[in-house]
C-alpha positions as a printed Julia matrix, in Angstrom:
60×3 Matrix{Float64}:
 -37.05  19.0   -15.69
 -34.56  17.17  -18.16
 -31.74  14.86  -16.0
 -29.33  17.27  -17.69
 -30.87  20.13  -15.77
 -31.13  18.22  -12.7
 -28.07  17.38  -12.47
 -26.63  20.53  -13.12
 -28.27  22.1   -10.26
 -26.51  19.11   -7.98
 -23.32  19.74   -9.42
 -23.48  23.91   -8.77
 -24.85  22.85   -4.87
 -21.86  20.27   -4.13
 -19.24  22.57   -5.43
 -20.81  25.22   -3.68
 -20.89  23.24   -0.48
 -17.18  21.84   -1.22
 -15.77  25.74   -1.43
 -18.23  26.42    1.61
 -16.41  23.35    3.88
 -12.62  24.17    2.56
 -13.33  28.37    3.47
 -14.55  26.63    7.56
 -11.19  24.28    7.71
  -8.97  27.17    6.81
 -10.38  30.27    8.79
  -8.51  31.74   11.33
 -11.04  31.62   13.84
 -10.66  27.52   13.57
  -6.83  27.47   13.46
  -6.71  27.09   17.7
  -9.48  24.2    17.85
  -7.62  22.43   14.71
  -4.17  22.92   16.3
  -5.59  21.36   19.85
  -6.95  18.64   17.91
  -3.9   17.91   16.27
  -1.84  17.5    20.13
  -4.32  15.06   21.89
  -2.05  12.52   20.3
   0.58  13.84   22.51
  -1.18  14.72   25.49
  -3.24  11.28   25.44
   0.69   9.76   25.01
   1.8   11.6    28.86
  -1.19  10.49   30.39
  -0.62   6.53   29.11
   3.13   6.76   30.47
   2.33   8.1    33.95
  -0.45   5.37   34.2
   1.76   2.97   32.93
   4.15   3.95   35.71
   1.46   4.39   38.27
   0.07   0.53   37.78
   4.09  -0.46   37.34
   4.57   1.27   40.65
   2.02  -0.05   42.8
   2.66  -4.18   41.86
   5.75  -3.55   43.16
């Protein structure tokens, strides 16, 4: 096979693979797990402030 040929057939499987990945991130079926993900920030930021108060609470 010629390096023209070869590479090609790399370029049709990566863009195949690339419209593949983007068609997963934006179903609908992975909307919920991608919005969860996106509030751990938040819930991680609760949990850190009543800790925070807990430790601040018993040196006292």
């Amino acid at each position: 096979m010629e390096f023209a040929t070869v590479h090609s057939i790399l370029t049709v499987i990566l863009f195949v693979g690339f419209v593949a990945f983007v068609i997963w991130a934006y179903s609908k079926k992975r909307k919920s797990d991608f919005d969860e993900a996106a509030n751990l920030v938040f819930d991680d930021e609760s949990e850190s402030k009543k800790q925070h108060s807990k430790r601040e609470s018993e040196h006292e």
